[in-house]
N, C-alpha and C positions, 0 to 999 in steps of 0.2 A: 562602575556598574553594580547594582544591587545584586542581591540573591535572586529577586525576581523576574529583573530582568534577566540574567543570567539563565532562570530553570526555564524562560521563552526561548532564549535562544537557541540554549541547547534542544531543545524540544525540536525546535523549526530544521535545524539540523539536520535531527533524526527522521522527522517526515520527511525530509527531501531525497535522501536517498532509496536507490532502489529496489525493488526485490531482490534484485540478482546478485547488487552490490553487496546489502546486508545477508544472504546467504553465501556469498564468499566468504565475506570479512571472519561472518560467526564461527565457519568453519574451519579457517584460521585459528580462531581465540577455541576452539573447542581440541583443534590437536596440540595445539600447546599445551593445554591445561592438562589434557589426559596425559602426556610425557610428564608433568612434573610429579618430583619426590614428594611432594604434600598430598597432592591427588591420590597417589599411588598406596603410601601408607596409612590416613586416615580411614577411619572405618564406621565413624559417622560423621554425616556431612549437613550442614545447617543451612539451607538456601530458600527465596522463594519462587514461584511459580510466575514466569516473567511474562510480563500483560505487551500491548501492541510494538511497541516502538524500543523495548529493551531485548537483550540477547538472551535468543533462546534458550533458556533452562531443563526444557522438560526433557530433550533429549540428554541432558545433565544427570538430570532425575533417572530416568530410564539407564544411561548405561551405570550410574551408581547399582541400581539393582540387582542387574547382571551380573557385575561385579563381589555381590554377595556384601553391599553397604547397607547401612540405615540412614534412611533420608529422614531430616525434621525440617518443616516447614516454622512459617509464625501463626502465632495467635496472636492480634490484635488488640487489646482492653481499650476501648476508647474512653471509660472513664478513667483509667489509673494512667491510662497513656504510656504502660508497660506490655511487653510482649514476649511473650513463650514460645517455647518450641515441643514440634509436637512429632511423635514419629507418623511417616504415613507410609502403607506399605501399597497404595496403587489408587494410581487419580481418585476412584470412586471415593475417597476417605476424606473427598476436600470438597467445599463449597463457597459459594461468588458470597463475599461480603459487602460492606457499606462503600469502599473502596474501589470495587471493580475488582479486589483482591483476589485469590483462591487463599483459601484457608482450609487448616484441619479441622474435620467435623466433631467435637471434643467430645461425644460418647463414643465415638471408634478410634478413639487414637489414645497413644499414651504421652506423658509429658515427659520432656526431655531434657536431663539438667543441664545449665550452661557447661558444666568442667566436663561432661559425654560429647561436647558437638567435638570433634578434633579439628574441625577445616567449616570456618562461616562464609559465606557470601556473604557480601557486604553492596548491596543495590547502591547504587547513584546516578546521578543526571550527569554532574561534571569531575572532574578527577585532578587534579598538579601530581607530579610526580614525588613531592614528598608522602603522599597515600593519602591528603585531606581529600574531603569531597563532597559536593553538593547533593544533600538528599532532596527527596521532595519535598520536604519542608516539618514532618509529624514529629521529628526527634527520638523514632521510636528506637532505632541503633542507633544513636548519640546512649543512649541511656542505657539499652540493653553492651553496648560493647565498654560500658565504666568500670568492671570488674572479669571480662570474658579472657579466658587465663589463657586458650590456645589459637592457634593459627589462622589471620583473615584475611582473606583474597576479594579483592574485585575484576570483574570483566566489564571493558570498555571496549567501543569503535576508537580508534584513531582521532574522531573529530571530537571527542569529548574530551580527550586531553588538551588543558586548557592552561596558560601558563602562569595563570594567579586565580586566587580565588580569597573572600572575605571568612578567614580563619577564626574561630572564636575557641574562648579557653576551654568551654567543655566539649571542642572536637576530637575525635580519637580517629589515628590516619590507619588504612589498613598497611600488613606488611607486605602485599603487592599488587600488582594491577598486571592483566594479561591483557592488552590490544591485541589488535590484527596486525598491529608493527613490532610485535615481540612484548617481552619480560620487562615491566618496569621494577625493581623491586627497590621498595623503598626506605629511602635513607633516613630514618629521622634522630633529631639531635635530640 
């Protein structure tokens, strides 16, 4: 199966399940994640603002806050096909881009160097448990994660962990993944 067919399936997937289910599962992957030592220690956190069918963030966003973190979202460049981070201190600071994205609104926000993020989210469609994973297709974290010096987590449903996926050499795996079936944290050689 290709990448493409692959980002359909998984897709179909994720519509198929239910409100109720995907507000179980999230809330699952959300008190794991608040329990771990990465969560707990880091004091900014790199993520972005999850659109329909991906796991809730903003509640991510919001208890960062609380917490007394600095959240950075991305910036997009569709020409250079590179992406920044930007701090945002409450929704109002982000706006819909080409993508259906939220992004930060780059006169109100400040930029944020890669070695300040301490803990990145790392978005995907599909996941293996060695931490490879299917993005949407942009490569914009294939690129931005080539040189990113500290700690990257992704959160997944259960039905996205998949048990092979088409690995290429400039993929970089995250060091773990939090489903609704627990801590996968990954091995890589």
């Amino acid at each position: 199966m290709n990448k493409k067919q692959l980002r359909q399936q998984i897709k179909q997937r994720l519509l198929h399940m239910t409100k109720e289910e995907r507000k179980k599962k999230e809330t699952i992957i959300h008190d794991i994640l608040f329990q771990q030592h990465l969560w707990q220690t880091a004091q900014v956190i790199g993520i972005t603002i999850s659109r329909q069918i991906e796991i809730d963030t903003k509640c991510i966003i919001e208890r960062a806050w609380q917490e007394g973190k600095k959240v950075a979202i991305p910036k997009c460049d569709v020409t250079t096909k590179q992406m920044t981070f930007r701090e945002i201190r409450s929704f109002q600071e982000t706006g819909r881009s080409f993508f259906d994205l939220y992004e930060p609104i780059v006169e109100e926000t400040r930029e944020v160097q890669k070695d300040e993020i301490e803990l990145l989210f790392v978005p995907g469609l599909a996941f293996v448990r060695k931490g490879y994973r299917l993005g949407y297709g942009a490569g914009y974290y294939d690129r931005y994660l080539v040189d990113f010096p500290n700690d990257t987590i992704s959160l997944a449903y259960d039905c996205q962990i998949v048990s092979t996926l088409p690995v290429e050499q400039h993929d970089i795996p995250v060091q773990m993944i939090i489903t609704n079936e627990g801590i996968v944290v990954c091995e890589n050689e």
